[in-house]
Every structure is written in structure tokens, then in C-alpha cells.
C-alpha positions in Angstrom: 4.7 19.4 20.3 3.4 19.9 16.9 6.0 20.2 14.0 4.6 21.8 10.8 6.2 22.9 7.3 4.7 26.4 6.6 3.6 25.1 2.8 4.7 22.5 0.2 5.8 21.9 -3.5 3.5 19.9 -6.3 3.3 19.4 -10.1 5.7 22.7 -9.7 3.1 25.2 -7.5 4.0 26.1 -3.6 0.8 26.1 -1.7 0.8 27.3 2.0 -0.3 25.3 5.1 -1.1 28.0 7.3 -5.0 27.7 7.7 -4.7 24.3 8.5 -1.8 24.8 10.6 -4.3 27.3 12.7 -7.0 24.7 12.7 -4.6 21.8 14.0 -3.7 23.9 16.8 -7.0 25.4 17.5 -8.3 21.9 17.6 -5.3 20.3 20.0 -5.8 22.0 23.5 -3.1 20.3 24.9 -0.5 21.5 22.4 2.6 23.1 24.5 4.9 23.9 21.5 4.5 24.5 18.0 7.5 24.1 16.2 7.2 25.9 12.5 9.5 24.9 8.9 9.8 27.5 6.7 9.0 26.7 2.8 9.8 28.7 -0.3 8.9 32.1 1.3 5.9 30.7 2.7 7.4 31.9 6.3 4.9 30.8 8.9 5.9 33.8 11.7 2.8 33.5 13.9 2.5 34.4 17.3 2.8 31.0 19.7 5.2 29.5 17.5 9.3 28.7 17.0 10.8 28.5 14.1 13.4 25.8 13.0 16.1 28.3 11.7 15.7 29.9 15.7 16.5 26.4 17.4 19.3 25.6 14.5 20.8 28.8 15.5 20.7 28.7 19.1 23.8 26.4 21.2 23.2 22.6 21.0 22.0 21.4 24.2 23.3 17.8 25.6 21.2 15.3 24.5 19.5 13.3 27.1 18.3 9.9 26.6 15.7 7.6 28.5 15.7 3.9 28.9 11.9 2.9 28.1 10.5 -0.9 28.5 9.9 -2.9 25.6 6.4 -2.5 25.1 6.8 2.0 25.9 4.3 3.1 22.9 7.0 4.3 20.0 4.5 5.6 17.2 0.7 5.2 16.0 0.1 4.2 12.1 -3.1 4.5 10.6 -3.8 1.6 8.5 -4.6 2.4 4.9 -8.2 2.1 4.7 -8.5 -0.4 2.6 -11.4 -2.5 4.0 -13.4 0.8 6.1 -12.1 3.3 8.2 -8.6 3.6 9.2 -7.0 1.9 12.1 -5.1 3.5 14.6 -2.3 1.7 15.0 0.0 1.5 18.1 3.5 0.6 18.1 6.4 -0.7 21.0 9.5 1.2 20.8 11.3 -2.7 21.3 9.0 -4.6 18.8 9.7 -2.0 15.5 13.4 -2.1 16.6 14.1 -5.2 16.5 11.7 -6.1 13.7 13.6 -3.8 11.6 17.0 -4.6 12.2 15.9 -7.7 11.2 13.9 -6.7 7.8 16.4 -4.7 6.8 19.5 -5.8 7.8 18.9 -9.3 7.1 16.4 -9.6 4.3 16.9 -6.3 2.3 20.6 -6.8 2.9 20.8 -2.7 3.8 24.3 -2.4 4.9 26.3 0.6 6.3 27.1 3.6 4.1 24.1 2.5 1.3 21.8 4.9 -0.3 18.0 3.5 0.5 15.2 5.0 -0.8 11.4 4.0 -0.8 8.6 6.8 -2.8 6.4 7.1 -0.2 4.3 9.9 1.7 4.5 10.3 5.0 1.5 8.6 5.9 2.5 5.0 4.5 4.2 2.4 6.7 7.4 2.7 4.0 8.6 5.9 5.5 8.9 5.3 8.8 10.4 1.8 7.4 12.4 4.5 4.9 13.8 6.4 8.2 14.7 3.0 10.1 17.4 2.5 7.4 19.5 4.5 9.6 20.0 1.4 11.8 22.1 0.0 9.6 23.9 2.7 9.1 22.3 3.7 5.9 21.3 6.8 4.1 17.7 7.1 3.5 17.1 9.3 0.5 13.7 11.2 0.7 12.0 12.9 -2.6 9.3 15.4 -2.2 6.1 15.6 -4.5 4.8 14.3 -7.8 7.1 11.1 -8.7 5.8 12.5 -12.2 6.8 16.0 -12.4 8.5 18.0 -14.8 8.3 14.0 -16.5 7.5 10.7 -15.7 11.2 9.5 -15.3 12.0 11.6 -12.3 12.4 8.6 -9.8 14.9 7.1 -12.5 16.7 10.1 -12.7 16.8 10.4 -9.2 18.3 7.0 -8.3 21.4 7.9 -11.1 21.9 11.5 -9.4 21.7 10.0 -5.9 23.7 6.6 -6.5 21.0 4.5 -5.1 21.8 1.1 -4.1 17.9 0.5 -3.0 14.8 1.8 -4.7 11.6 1.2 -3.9 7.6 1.9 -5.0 4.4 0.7 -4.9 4.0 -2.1 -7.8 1.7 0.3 -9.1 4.6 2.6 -9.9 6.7 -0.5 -11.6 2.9 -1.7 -13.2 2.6 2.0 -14.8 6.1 2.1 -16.2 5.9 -1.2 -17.7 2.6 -0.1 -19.3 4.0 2.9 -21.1 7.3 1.3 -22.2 9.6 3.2 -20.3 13.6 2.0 -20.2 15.3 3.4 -17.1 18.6 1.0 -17.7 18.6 2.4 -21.1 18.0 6.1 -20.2 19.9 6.3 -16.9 22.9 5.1 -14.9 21.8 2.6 -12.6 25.3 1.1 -11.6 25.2 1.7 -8.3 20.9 -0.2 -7.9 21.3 -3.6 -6.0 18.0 -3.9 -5.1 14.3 -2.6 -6.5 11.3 -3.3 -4.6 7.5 -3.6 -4.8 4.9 -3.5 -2.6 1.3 -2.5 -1.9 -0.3 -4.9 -3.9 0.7 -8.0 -6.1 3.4 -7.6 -8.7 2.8 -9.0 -11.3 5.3 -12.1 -13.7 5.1 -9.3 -16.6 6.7 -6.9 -14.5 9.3 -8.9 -13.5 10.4 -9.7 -16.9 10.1 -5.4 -17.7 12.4 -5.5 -14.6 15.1 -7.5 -15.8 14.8 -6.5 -19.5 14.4 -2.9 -19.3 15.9 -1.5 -15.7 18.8 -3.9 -15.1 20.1 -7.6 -15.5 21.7 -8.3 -12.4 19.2 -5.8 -10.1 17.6 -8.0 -7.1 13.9 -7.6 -7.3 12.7 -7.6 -4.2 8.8 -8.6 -3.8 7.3 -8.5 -0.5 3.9 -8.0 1.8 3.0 -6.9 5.0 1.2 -3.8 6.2 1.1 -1.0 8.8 -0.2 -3.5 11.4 3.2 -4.8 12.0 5.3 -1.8 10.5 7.5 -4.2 8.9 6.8 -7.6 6.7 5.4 -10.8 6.6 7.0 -12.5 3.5 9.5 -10.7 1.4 13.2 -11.0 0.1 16.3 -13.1 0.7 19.7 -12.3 -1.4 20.6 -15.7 -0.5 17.6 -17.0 -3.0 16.4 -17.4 -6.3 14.1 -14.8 -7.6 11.0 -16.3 -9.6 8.5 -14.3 -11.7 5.7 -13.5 -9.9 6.5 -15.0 -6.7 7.7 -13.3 -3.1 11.1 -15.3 -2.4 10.2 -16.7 1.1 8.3 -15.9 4.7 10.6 -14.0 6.9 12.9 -15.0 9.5 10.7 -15.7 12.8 7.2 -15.3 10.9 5.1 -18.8 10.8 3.1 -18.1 8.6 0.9 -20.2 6.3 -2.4 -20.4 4.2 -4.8 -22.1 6.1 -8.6 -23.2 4.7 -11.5 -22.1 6.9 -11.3 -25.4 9.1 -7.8 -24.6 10.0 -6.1 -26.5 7.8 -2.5 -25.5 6.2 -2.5 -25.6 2.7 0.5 -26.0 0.1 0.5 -25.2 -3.7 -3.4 -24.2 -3.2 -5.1 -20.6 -2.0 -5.8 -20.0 1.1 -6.1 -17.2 4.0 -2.7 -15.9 4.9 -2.8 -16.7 8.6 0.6 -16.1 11.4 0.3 -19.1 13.6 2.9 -17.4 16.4 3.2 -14.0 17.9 5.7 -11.1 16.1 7.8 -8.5 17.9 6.2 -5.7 16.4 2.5 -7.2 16.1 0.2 -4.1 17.4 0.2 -3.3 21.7 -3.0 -1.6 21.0 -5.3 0.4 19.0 -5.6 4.3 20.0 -8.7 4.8 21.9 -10.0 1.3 21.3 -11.6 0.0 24.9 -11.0 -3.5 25.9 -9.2 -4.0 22.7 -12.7 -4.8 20.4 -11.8 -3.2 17.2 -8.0 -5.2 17.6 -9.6 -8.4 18.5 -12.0 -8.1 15.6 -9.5 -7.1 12.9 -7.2 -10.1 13.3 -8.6 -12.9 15.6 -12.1 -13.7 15.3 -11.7 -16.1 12.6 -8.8 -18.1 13.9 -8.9 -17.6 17.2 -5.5 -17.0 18.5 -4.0 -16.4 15.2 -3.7 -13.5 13.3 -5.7 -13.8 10.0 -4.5 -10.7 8.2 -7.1 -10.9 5.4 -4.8 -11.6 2.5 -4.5 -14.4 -0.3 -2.3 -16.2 -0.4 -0.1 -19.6 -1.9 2.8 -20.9 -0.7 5.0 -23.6 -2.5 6.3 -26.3 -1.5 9.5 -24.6 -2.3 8.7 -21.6 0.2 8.2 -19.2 -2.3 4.4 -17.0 -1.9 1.9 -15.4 -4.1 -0.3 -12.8 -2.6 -3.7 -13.2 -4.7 -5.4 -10.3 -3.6 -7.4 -8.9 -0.7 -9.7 -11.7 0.8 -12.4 -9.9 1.7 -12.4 -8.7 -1.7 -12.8 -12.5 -2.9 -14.8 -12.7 -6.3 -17.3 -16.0 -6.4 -18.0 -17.3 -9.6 -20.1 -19.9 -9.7 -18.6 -21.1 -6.1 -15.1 -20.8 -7.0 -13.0 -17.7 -5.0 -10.7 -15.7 -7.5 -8.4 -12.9 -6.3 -8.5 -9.4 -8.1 -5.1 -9.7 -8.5 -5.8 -12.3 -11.3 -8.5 -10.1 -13.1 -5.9 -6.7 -13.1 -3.2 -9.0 -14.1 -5.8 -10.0 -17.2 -7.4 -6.4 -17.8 -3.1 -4.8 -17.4 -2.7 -6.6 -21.0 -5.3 -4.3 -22.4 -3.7 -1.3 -23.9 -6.4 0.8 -23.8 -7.1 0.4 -19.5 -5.5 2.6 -17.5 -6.4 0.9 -14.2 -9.2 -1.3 -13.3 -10.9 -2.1 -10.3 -13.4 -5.4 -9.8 -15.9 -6.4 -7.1 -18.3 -9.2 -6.1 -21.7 -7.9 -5.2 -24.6 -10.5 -3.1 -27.7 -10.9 -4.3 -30.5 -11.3 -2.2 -31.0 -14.6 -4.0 -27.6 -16.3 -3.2 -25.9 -15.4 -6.3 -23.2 -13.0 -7.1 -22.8 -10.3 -9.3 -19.4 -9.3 -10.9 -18.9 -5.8 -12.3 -15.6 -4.5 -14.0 -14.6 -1.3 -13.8 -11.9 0.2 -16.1 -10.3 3.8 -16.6 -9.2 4.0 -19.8 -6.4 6.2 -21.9 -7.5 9.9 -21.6 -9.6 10.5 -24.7 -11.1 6.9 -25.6 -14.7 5.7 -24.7 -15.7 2.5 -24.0 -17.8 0.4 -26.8 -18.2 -3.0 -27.6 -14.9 -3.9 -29.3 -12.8 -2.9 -26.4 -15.7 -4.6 -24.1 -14.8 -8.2 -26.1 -11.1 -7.5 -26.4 -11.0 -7.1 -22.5 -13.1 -10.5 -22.2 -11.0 -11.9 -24.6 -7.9 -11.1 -22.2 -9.6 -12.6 -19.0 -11.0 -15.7 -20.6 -7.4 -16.7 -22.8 -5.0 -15.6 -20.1 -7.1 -17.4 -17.1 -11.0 -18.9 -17.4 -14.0 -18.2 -18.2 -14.8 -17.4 -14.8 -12.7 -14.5 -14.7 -14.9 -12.9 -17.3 -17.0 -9.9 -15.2 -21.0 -9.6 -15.6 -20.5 -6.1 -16.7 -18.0 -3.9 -17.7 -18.2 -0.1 -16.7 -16.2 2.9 -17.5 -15.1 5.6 -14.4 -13.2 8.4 -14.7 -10.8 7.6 -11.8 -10.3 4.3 -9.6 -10.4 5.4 -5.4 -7.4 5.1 -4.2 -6.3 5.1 -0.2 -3.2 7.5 0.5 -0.8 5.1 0.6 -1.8 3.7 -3.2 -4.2 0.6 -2.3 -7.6 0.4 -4.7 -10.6 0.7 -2.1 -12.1 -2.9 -2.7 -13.7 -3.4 -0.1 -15.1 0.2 1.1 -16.7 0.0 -2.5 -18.1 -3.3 -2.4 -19.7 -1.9 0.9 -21.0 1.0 -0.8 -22.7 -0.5 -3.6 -24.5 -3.3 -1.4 -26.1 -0.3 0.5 -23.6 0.6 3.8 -23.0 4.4 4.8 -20.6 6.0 2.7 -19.7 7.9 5.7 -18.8 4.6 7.4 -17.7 2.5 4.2 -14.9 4.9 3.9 -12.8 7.6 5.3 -12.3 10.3 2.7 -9.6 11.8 4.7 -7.6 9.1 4.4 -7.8 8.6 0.2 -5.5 10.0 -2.7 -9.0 11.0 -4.4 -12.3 10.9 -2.4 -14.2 13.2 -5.2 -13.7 9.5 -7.1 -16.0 8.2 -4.6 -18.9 10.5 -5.7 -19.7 8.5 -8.8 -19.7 4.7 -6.5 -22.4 6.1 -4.1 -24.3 7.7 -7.4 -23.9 4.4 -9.2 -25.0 2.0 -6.1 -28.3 3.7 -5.9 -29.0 2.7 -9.9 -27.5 -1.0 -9.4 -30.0 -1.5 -6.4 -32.7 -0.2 -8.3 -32.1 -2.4 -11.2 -30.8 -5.7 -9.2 -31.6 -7.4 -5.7 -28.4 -6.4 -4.0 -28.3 -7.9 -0.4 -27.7 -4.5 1.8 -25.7 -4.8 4.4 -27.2 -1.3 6.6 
């Protein structure tokens, strides 16, 4: 059965979903039943189909329900394409249910009757984590289109309206607001928030102290990371703990999980891979179409075999407390020395001037490495000199010298996957000479036409530098 709205709403214009509602279906030769949504007049009536307002109409059948095993395959996730194509990610009806009642119940502290809401599309992990809020006898609160439309405070005045007592977004949402000085608490009723949360990528101390300053004193900011692979989180929140700027409160119940170095090793109060040492519920029972489990084995256990290296950053106290430092296979070298682009954003974000940034470490056919910075900047300004020094300035006063990049290049837009993570690594791949078609999945980005100018731009950097290729 395919389910399909007939068209949807953005920045205020209805568009229609018909053709590619014909395509999906022309394409699926097993389809039985296609089960159509009308949207804003956009009706959908095509022969082969039922609409919704037909089965709403007609008497409620008894619902019949199945007892399944454990491991019975609930849903597949495709991974955010963050480091190549997208994963297809299989799911055990037993392994996301208890995984969540335990995430949300225990360490987002979701109780019955609340009002939880997470901005996400459909196609990140944080809406079917969104939907599993009903557990707990919760009210997930959905929101459909731009976050940004008719203004940039619609979330804000969406959380008053709705008496949220969780929101959620990607830090990039919370990063952006900061940046333009926004001050929901001031602006809006937030009485009713207990809990914000951030995720995607590393929040940064900064926005922390925007949280508490300008949204609300007494909110709980939760912090946490973990990905489609388990639908659910490795480290995240604990209203029984402190919060610290900058820092993800502790690993969550039943998750060993540690930075290790590459011998093995665990590490405390120093950087290393973010490594689960012991099997989770809702770790993956397979990839879709994915013989003898290769592409699984290869994504998670070739390094530590046995243990799932999940290709993060990442510090952990002595306390318990974590700091995700960025994508691992995203690692800049300088000089020998491994930095996370988390650092570097955290540097370029106190520009004024950047938008957004993105940073990579290219290998030279020599050994060495070469470190280019770029940065979208405010509509209307160009990049020149003094804002070159001013962001060098930044990196070099607010961490070392060795955050400072080789070069500094202006784009008009930084690729983003759907579910808001920077392509790091499908760019690094790009510009050291691998396929765009298999560096990245356009499908499966907010902005592939961004991509354009990275496969333009690699040709001119290996004409001018020996980049090692990896084709």
C-alpha cells in the first residue's frame, strides 16, 4: 500500500504531487492499494486509487492485531548521507520499542498528557522518534513547511500557541537564531517549555548561554547524539543532572560506550573514536538488499572488530559528561594533529559576516594535507582580505594556530543532506577525484544544485595541487 498527499504547502505556494505520485506507482509493480490525501484542492481522483475522506466515511472495521517476534522487520531508515550514499536501514519492531520507551520516557522525561514536538521532515530519524512520543502517552505536535515562513519566529510562536512542554531542532536551528539575535522568551509565552533540544551536529557553549539568556532560565536543554542507525541515541539528556555548556549530560542507560584510540584503548578527558563496546536493542537487523551483510559489516565493524565504531568524535569526562567533536572521517590534520570541524564552525560562527561554513582536509600525493575553508556569507557582501584576516583572527584567538585553513573560499550555498547534516565527507571525496555520482546521492540532499560548484571547483584544485585521487 502506498499512502500519498495529493500536493503540499511551502514559503506560502501549494504545489501538486500528482506526476510523481504516477511515477511511484508506475515504478512499484507490486503496489495493491494506493491510498490518496487530499491537499488544498489539489484532489488527487485518479483511477486505481481510494481516497482518505472514502475510508473515514465508511463503518470502522475491528481492529485486528498480530503478535510478531522481536526481531519482525518494523521500518527501513535511510541514513542521512553524510559520508556517501544513503543507507538502508532496517529496523526490529522489539528493538525501537523498547529503545524508545527508554529514551523517552527515561531520559527526555516525556510523560503522559505532554505536548512533544521535534521540526523535522519526514525523512529524518526525529519523526518517527516525534511519532514514538505516543508511548508515553504524549502528544506529538507536527508542523508542516518552512520553519521560516511568513517570519523566522514561527517555531516560537508555535510552541506558545501549542503549549509545548518539549521542543526540538537541529542545533543548526538554535545556531541560526542565536546568530541573528532573536529573543523567543522575550517575544513569546514559553511557560508551559520544560525541555529544548539539539541535535544533528555539535551545539555549541555560545548557544547554551543564548539558551538560557534569551529563551528561558529554568528550560532543560537537552543535548544529545545518535543517528538513524539505532533510531534512537547514544548519549543524550538526564533531568536528574547538571547541564554544562557545551557538553551532552551523560551516555544513556544500557549504552557502553567510550572513546577509544586506534589500538583500542579507552580514553578519558582526551579525543577519541566514539566506539559501543556492547550490543543495543535497536542496533540495525540488516541493511535492505545488502547480501551477506557487507555494506553493514563495513559501516560499523571493520575497525574494531566486534564493536560498533560509529564514526564520531568524541570526549568523555571523567565526570560522564561528552563532547561530540565532529565527524571522524571528516578529521582535519594539521601538521599531525586531528581537529574536529566542530572546532573550526565554532571559530568561523563568531564571524558576523559568515552565514555558514564548511571545512575539509584534502591528501596530497606528497603526504601532506591541504585545508580549505569555505564560507557563505550575509546576502550582499563579498569576500576580500579584511574579512579573510578577521576570520583567521577568530580561529587562531579562540583555538590555535592550527585551526587556521590554507585557503579561504567563498560559495554561494553549503550542501546540505535532508535531514540538515553539512556533506563533509561526500565533498572531501569529490574534490580528491571520486565519482560525484557515487560521492553523493543528490536525492537524498536539501540542495544538490550546491553540489555543482564542488565538482567544478575539484577539477581547478587538482589542476593546480597534487591531490591524492581516490578513483
Amino acid at each position: 500500500m502506498l499512502i500519498a498527499a495529493a500536493g503540499y504547502d511551502y514559503n506560502g505556494r501549494t504545489s501538486a504531487r500528482l506526476d510523481e505520485l504516477a511515477r511511484l506507482r508506475a515504478e512499484l509493480p507490486s503496489l495493491e492499494q494506493v491510498l490518496v490525501v487530499a491537499h488544498r484542492g489539489v484532489d488527487g481522483a485518479t483511477p486505481g486509487t481510494v481516497h482518505w475522506d472514502a475510508v473515514q466515511s465508511g463503518p470502522t472495521p475491528a481492529l485486528r492485531f498480530e503478535r510478531v517476534p522481536f526481531e519482525h522487520p518494523l521500518w527501513v531508515l535511510y541514513s542521512s548521507g553524510t559520508t556517501g550514499l544513503p543507507k538502508a536501514i532496517t529496523h526490529s519492531h522489539g528493538g525501537v520499542l523498547l529503545e524508545q520507551l527508554k529514551h523517552l520516557g527515561l531520559h527526555c522525561d516525556v510523560r503522559s498528557g505532554d505536548r512533544f514536538f521535534w521540526y523535522s521532515t519526514t525523512g529524518w530519524v526525529m519523526w518517527n522518534i516525534g511519532l514514538s512520543a505516543l508511548l508515553l502517552g504524549a502528544v506529538p505536535v507536527l508542523y508542516d513547511g518552512n520553519p521560516a515562513y511568513p517570519d523566522a519566529d514561527r517555531l516560537w510562536a508555535l510552541a506558545e500557541r501549542a503549549r509545548l512542554s518539549h521542543f526540538g531542532a537541529g542545533a543548526a536551528y538554535l545556531i541560526g537564531a542565536m546568530k541573528t539575535g532573536r529573543q523567543p522568551g522575550r517575544e513569546h509565552d514559553l511557560g508551559a517549555l520544560r525541555m529544548l533540544g539539539s541535535t544533528g551536529s555539535p551545539l555549541p557553549a555560545e548557544a547554551f548561554e543564548w539558551v538560557y539568556g534569551a529563551v528561558k532560565q529554568d528550560v532543560w536543554l537537552l543535548s544529545m547524539s545518535g543517528g538513524t542507525d539505532i533510531a534512537s541515541a547514544f548519549v543524550g539528556g538526564c533531568p536528574l543532572l547538571p547541564v554544562h555548556a557545551g557538553e551532552i549530560q551523560c551516555a544513556l542507560l544500557g549504552v557502553d560506550v567510550q572513546a577509544l584510540d586506534p589500538a583500542g584503548k579507552t580514553l578519558v578527558d582526551a579525543v577519541g573514536e566514539m566506539v559501543v563496546m556492547a550490543p543495543m536493542p535497536s542496533m540495525p537487523i540488516y541493511f535492505w538488499n545488502d547480501p551477506g551483510d557487507r555494506r553493514y559489516r563495513e559501516s560499523y565493524f571493520e575497525d574494531y572488530p566486534g564493536r560498533w565504531r560509529h564514526g564520531d568524535w568524541m570526549r568523555m569526562s571523567t565526570a560522564g559528561t561528552v563532547q561530540i567533536l565532529g565527524r571522524s572521517d571528516a578529521t582535519l590534520n594539521r601538521g599531525g594533529v586531528r581537529i574536529g570541524t566542530a572546532e573550526v564552525y565554532r571559530g568561523v560562527e563568531a564571524v558576523a559576516a559568515v552565514v555558514d561554513s564548511l571545512a575539509v582536509s584534502i591528501e596530497l600525493a606528497d603526504g601532506g594535507h591541504y585545508l580549505p575553508l569555505f564560507v557563505q556569507l550575509r546576502p550582499g557582501l563579498m569576500l576580500d582580505d579584511a574579512l579573510r584576516a578577521e576570520i583567521r583572527t577568530a580561529l587562531r584567538e579562540r583555538f590555535t594556530p592550527r585551526h587556521v585553513p590554507d585557503e579561504i573560499i567563498q560559495v554561494e550555498a553549503i550542501p546540505y543532506t535532508l535531514t540538515g547534516k553539512k556533506l563533509e565527507t561526500p565533498v572531501k571525496k569529490l574534490l580528491m577525484g571520486f565519482p560525484p555520482e557515487r560521492a553523493a546521492s543528490r536525492d537524498a540532499m536539501q540542495n544538490p544544485v550546491s553540489l555543482d560548484w564542488f565538482i567544478a571547483f575539484a577539477a581547478q584544485l587538482r589542476a593546480r595541487l597534487p591531490v591524492r585521487r581516490l578513483d
